[in-house]
C-alpha positions in Angstrom: -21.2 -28.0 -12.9 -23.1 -27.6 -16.3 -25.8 -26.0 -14.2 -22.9 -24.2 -12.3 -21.7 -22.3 -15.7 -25.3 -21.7 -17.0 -26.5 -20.1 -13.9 -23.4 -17.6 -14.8 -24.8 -16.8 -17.9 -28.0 -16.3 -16.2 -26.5 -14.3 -14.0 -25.2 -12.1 -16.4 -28.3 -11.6 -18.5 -30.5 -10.8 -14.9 -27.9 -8.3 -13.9 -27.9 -6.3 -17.1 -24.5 -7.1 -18.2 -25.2 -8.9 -21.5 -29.0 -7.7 -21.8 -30.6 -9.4 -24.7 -31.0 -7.0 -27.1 -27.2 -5.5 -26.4 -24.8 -4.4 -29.3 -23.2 -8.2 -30.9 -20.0 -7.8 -29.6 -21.6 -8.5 -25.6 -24.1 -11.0 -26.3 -23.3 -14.5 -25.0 -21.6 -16.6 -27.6 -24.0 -19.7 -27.2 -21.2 -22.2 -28.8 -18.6 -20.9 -26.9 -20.7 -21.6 -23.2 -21.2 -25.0 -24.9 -17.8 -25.8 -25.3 -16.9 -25.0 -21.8 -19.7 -26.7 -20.7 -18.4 -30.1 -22.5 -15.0 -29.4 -22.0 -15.6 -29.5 -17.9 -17.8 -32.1 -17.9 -14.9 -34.7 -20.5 -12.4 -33.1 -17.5 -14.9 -33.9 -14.3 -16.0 -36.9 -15.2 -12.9 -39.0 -18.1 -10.2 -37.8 -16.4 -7.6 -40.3 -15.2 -7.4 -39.2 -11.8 -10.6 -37.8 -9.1 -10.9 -34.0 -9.5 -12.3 -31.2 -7.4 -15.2 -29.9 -9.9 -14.7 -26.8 -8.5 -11.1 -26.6 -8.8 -11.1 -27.3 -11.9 -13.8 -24.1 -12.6 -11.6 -22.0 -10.7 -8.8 -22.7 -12.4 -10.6 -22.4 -15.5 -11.5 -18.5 -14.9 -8.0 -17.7 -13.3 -6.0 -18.8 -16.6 -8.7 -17.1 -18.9 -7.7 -14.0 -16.9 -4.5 -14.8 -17.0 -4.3 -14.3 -21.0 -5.4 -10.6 -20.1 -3.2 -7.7 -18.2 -2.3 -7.8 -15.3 -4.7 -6.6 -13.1 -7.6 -8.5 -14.1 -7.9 -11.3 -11.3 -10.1 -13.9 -9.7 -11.5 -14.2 -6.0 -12.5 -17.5 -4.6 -15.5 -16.9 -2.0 -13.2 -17.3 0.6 -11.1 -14.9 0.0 -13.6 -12.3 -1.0 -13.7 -10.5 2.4 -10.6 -10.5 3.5 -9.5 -8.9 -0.1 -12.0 -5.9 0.8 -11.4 -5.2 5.0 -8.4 -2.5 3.7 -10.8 -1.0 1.4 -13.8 -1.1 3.1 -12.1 0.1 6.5 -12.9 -2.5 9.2 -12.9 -6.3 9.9 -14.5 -7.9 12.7 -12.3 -9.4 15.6 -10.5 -8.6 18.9 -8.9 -5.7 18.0 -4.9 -6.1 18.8 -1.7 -5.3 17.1 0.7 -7.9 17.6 3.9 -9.7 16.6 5.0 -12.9 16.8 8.3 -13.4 18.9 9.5 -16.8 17.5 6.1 -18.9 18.1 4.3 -16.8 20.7 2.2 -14.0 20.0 2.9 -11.0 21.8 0.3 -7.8 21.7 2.2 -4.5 20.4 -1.1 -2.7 21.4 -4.7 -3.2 22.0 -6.5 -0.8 19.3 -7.7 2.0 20.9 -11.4 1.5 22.2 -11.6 -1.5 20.5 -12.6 -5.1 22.4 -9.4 -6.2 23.9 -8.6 -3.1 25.6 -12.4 -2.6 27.1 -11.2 -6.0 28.5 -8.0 -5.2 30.1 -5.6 -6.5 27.5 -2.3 -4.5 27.4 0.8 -3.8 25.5 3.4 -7.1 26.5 0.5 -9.9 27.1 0.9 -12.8 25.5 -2.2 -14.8 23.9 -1.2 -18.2 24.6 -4.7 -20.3 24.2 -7.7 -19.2 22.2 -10.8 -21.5 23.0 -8.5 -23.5 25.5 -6.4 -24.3 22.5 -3.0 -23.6 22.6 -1.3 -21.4 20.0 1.7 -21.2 21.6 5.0 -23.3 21.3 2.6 -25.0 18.6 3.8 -23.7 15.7 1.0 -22.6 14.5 0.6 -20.9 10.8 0.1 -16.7 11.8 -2.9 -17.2 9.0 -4.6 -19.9 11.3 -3.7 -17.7 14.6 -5.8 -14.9 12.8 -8.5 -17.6 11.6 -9.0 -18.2 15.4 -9.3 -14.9 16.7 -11.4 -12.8 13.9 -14.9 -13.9 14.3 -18.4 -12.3 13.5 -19.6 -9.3 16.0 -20.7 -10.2 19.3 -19.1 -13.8 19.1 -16.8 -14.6 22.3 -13.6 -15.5 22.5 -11.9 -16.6 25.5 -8.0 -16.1 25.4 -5.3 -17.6 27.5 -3.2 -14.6 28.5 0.4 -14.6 30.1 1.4 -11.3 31.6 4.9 -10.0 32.9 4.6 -10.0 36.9 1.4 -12.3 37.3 1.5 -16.0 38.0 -0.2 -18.5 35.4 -2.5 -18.3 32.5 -5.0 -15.7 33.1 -8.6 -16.2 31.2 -10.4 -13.5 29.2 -13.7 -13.4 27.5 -13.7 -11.5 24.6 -16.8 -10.1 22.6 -15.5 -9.8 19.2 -16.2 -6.0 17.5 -16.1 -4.1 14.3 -12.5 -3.2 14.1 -11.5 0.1 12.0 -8.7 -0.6 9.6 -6.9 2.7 9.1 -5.2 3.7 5.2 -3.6 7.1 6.6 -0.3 6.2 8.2 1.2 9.1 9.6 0.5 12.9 10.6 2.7 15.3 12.5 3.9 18.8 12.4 7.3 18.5 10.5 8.4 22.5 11.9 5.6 25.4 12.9 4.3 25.7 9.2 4.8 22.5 8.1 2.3 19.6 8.3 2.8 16.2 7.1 0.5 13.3 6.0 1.4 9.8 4.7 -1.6 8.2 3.4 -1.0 3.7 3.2 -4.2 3.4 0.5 -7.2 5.0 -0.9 -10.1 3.2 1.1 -13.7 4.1 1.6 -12.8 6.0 4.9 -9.3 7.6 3.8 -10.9 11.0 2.9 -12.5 11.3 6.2 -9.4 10.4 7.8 -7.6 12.5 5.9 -9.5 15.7 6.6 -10.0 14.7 10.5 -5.7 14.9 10.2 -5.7 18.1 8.2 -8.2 19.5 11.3 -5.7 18.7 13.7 -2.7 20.0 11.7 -4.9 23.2 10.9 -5.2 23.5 14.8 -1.5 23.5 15.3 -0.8 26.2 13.2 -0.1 24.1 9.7 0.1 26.8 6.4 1.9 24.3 4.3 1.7 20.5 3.5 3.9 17.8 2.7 1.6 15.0 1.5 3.7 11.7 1.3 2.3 8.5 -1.3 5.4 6.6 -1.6 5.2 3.1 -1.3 0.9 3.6 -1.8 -0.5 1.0 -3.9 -3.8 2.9 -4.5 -7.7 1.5 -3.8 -10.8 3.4 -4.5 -11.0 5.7 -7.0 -13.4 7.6 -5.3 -11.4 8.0 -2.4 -8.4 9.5 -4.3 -11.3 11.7 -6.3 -12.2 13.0 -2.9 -9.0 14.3 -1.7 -7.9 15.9 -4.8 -11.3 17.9 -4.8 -9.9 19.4 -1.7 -7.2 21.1 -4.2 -8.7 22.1 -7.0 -10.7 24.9 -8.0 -14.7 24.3 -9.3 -14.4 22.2 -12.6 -11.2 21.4 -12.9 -10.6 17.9 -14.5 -9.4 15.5 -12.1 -9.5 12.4 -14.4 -11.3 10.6 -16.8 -11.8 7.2 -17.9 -12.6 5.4 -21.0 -12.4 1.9 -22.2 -13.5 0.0 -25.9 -17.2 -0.5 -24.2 -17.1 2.1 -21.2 -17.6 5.8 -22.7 -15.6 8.5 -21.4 -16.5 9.6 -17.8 -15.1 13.0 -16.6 -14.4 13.5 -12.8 -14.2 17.4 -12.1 -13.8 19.2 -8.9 -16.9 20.5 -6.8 -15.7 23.8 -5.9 -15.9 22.7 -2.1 -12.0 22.1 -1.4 -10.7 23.6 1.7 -7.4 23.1 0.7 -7.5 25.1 -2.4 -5.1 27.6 -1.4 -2.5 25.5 0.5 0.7 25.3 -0.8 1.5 21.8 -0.9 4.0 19.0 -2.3 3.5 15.2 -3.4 6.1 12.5 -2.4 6.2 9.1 -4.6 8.3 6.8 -5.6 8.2 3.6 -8.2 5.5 1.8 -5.9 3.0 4.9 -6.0 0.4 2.8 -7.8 -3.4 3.6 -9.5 -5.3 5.9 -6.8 -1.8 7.4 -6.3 -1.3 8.4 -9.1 -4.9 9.4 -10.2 -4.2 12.2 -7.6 -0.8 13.0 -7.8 -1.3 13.2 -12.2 -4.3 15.7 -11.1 -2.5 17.8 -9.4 0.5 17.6 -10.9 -1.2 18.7 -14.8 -3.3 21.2 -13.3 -0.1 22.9 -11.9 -1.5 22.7 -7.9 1.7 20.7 -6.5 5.4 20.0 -7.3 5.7 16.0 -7.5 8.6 14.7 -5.9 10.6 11.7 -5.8 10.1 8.6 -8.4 8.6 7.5 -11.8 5.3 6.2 -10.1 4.8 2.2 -10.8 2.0 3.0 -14.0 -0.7 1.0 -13.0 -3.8 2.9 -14.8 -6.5 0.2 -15.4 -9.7 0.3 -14.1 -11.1 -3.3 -12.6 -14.8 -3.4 -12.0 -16.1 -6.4 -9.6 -18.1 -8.9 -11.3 -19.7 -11.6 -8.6 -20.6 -15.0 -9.4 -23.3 -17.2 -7.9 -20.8 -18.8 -5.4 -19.9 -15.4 -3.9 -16.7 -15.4 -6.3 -15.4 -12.3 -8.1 -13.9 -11.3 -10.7 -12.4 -8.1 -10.9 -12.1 -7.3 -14.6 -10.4 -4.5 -16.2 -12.8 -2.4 -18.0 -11.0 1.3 -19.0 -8.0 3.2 -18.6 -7.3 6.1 -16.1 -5.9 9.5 -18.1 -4.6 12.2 -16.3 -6.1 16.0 -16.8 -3.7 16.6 -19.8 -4.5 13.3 -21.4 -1.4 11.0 -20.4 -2.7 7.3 -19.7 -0.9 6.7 -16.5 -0.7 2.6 -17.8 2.7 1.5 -18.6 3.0 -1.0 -21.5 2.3 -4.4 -21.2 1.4 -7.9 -23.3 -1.3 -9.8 -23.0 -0.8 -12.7 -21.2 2.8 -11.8 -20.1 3.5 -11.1 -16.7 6.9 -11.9 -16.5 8.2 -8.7 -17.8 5.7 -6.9 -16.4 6.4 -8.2 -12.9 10.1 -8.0 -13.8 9.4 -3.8 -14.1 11.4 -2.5 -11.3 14.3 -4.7 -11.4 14.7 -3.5 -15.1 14.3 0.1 -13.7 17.1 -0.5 -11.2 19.4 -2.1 -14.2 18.6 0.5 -16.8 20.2 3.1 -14.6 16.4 4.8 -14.1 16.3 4.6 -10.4 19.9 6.0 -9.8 20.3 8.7 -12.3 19.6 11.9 -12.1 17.1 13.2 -14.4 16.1 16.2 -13.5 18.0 17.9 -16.6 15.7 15.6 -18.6 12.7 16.3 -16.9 13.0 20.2 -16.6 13.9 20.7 -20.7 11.6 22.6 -22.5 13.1 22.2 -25.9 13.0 19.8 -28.6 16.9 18.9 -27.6 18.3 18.3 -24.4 22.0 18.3 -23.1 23.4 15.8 -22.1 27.2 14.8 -21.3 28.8 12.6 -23.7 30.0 10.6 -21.6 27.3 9.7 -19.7 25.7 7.0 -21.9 22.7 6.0 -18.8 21.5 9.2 -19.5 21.4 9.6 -23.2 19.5 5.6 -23.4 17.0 7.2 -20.7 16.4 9.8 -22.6 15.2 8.0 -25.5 13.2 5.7 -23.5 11.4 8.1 -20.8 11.1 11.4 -22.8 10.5 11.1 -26.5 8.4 14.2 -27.9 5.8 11.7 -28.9 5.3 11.0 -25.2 4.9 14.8 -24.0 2.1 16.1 -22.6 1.2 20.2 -21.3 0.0 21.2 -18.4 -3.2 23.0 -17.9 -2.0 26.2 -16.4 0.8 26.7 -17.3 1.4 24.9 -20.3 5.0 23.0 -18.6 5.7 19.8 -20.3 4.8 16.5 -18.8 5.6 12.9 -19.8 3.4 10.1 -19.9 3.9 6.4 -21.1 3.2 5.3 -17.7 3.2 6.2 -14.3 3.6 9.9 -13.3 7.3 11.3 -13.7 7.9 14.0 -10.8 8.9 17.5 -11.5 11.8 17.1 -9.0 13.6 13.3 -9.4 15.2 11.8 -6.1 17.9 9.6 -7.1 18.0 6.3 -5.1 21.0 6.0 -3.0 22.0 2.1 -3.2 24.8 2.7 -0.1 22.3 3.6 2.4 21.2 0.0 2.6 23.6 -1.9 3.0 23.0 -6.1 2.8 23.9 -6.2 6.1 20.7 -3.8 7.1 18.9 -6.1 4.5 19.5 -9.2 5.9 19.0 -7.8 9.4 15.6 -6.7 8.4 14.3 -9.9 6.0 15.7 -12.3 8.9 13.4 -10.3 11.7 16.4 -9.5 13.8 15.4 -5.6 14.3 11.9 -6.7 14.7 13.0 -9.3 17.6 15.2 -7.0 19.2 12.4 -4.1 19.5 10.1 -6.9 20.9 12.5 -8.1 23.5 13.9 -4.8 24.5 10.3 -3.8 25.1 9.2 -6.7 26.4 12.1 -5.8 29.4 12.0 -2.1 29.5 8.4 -1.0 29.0 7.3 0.2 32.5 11.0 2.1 32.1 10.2 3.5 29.2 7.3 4.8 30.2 7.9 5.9 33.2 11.4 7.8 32.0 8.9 9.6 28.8 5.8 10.4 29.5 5.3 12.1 26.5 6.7 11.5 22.5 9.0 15.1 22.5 10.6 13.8 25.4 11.4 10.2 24.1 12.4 12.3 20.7 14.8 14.8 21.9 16.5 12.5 25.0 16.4 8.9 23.7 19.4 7.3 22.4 19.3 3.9 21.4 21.7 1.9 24.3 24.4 -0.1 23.5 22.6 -3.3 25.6 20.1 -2.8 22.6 22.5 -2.9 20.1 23.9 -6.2 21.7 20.5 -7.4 21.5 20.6 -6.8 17.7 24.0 -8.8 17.4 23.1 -11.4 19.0 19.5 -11.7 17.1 22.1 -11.3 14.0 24.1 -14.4 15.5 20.8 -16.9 15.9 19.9 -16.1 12.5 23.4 -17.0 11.4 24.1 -13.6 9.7 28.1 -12.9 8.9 29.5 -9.7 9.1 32.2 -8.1 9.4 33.3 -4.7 11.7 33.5 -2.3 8.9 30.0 -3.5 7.5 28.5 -2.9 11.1 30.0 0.4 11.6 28.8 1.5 8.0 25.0 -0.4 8.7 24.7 0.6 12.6 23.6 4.6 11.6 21.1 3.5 9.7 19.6 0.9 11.8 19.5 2.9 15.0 17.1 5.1 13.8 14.9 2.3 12.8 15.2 0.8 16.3 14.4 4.0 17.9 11.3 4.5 15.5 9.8 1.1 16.3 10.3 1.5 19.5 8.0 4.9 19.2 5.7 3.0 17.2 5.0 0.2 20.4 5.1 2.9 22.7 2.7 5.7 21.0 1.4 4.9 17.1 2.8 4.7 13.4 2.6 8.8 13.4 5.5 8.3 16.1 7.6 6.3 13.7 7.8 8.2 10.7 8.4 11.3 12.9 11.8 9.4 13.6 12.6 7.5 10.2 11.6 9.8 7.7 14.8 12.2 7.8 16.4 9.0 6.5 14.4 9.1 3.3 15.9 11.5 0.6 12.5 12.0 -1.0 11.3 13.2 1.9 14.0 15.6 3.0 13.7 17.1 -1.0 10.3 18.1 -0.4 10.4 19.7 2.5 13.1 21.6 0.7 10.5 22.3 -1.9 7.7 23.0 0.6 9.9 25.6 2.1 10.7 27.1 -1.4 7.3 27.7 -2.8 
């Protein structure tokens, strides 16, 4: 282990990260590594009990990182690639979507031109042996289902496969494949004008995906855009640099970053945007994170897009991934983000603390923030603002979200901003608490509208797709049947959920939709389900108000 922790600091002085003759304050601490070395080796070998030398390193680095924000984190080896597939856009398997239907898997859909379908696996099959080992009626751990069929490319796999209308377990040899891993969502023509794109994260292939979208949006007549972030933790900074380029006019500021040893380092537009002239609107809410709101901040303080919906979550530090000789990382925070006008989209936090800091959103919801509507607050221009005397939420708000010593102008044209973490929208989108009721939330956290999508497909999908051939026709004629609904109730009975009549008849509108937008999903892609859902969310319907204003 001693030669463990000196090969670190090895490490560090062959990669040029503490070079020898760097400034004081990043030169190895030679009294320091010797304490850690002694303190490990009085742990590994005094200690009352046998130790893992390893764990004991590992948990070493995690609580040194842990005395830092938030963000700053540590990988075990093992975990390395797996934490990267969404970012780097693929991960090598068999290529299926699937489910579990209490302890079977069941395939949702081969992915397109990936392994499994070359072989003949379809939408209903059931993977009931991988390797002649049985995963089914096992109860085997999803993780350790996964484990068993991702593998490296051009591996085999042989799968046990039971299929509606054919006797037995039928065998399959799979050659395991790169398998993309897509970040944008969603993409459909909203009306004749108006396209819309949900992107899930900022990975290394979301601008191309994005643009390939905006080509087929463009083709179908698209002048306006609706581009929809909620609920997108971020990713790659240079993904999120890549899109907003497509905005912004030559040398506009997109964001900069800056940190106690990391100079400032501008990011400006190229000039090369297609988009530049397209009207266009942002969606996000409090779970907009980093590369979200790198983007949305840009375009936002350069005066390009109306943001819509939510105080974004403020997560504006910048990790940088430091391996170590046993293929571990750690990803350590190095500078802030600031948006064009300055603002440091990072909301406060202490060091060491992550309680609060975790505890962010519930305080939102508490404080009145999520609720309220601020849009008085955030549209005042002057040094005072009106606000009702009796509304006291509004008044404590004020103090806390829009002090003058936390506003910021826009480039253009000069409109006051807010900072003190995360981006505030130009148009705020109360949350409405009644459309969820807990009956809807216990219906969703116990799997019961899951289930009954599974099983109602699992029964009707020849039907289905035989009755609509095509998604406008499942759109405009499909009704979600009452022997569905029953389905639902009685998933809602297994799971030992009470309700009452009045609850179901307030929950059933808003759970309808959701069935019928799964069932889309299984039957076409994710493109089909927020075509359904999304009139539900209120964020959504405001901008395409606002798109349809501008």
């Amino acid at each position: 282990m001693k030669r463990l922790l000196t090969s670190i600091a090895l490490t560090l002085l062959y990669i040029g990260i503490v070079p020898a003759q760097s400034p004081a304050h990043l030169r190895i601490n030679e009294t320091l590594l010797r304490k850690i070395q002694m303190a490990e080796y009085f742990i590994s070998h005094f200690y009352v009990d046998t130790l893992s030398e390893e764990k004991v390193v590992d948990d070493a680095i995690t609580g040194m990182l842990r005395q830092l924000d938030p963000h700053s984190t540590y990988i075990k080896a093992k975990d390395v690639e797996r934490s990267n597939e969404n970012l780097n856009g693929s991960f090598e398997g068999i290529g299926v979507q699937f489910n579990m239907v209490e302890d079977t898997l069941v395939v949702i859909q081969p992915v397109s031109g990936g392994p499994s379908e070359k072989k003949g696996i379809i939408a209903g099959d059931r993977i009931v042996m991988v390797n002649d080992t049985a995963i089914a009626g096992v109860k085997m751990s999803r993780d350790d289902i996964m484990r068993r069929l991702r593998g490296p490319k051009g591996t085999k796999v042989k799968l046990g496969i039971v299929r509606q209308g054919v006797k037995g377990i039928n065998d399959f040899i799979i050659v395991r494949d790169k398998i993309p891993v897509f970040t944008l969502d969603a993409h459909y023509m909203v009306d004749a004008e108006t396209g819309y794109v949900r992107i899930g994260s900022f990975g290394a292939k979301t601008h191309q995906e994005f643009m390939d979208a905006v080509d087929g949006l463009l083709a179908k007549g698209m002048t306006r855009l609706v581009l929809d972030l909620q609920g997108n933790g971020g990713g790659y900074l240079a993904a999120a640099v890549d899109i907003t380029n497509e905005f912004l006019a030559d040398g506009s500021l997109i964001v900069y970053t800056e940190g106690s040893s990391q100079p400032r380092r501008d990011f400006r537009a190229d000039g090369k945007g297609r988009l530049q002239q397209m009207p266009v609107v942002v969606l996000v809410d409090s779970y907009s994170a980093s590369a979200s709101e790198i983007l949305s901040g840009a375009l936002q303080d350069n005066d390009r897009a109306l943001i819509i919906g939510r105080r974004t979550f403020g997560k504006g530090l910048v990790q940088r991934p430091f391996d170590l000789p046993d293929g571990s990382v750690i990803r350590l925070t190095t500078a802030h983000y600031y948006t064009p006008s300055g603002r440091c989209i990072q909301k406060p936090y202490t060091l060491g603390d992550r309680k609060d800091y975790d505890d962010d959103m519930n305080e939102r919801l508490k404080s009145g923030e999520l609720t309220a509507d601020l849009n008085t607050l955030i549209r005042a221009e002057g040094d005072s603002v009106a606000v009702a005397g009796s509304d006291s939420v509004l008044r404590v708000l004020r103090t806390q979200l829009f002090p003058d010593t936390l506003k910021y102008r826009t480039l253009q044209r000069q409109r006051i901003v807010y900072g003190g973490g995360g981006v505030m929208p130009d148009i705020y989108v109360p949350l409405d608490t009644t459309k969820t009721t807990l009956l809807h939330r216990q219906l969703n956290a116990k799997s019961c509208v899951v289930n009954t999508v599974l099983r109602y497909m699992d029964k009707n999908r020849k039907k289905l797709t035989r009755t609509y051939p095509t998604f406008d026709e499942f759109y405009q004629q499909f009704s979600v049947p009452q022997d569905m609904v029953d389905m639902l109730l009685a998933e809602a009975k297994t799971a030992k959920i009470e309700y009452t009549d009045s609850m179901l008849q307030v929950t059933l509108p808003h759970v309808l939709p959701h069935l019928k937008g799964l069932l889309a999903r299984d039957l076409w892609d994710m493109s089909e389900y927020f075509h359904i859902v999304n009139p539900l969310n209120d964020i959504y319907l405001r901008g395409i108000e606002a798109i349809k204003e501008e």
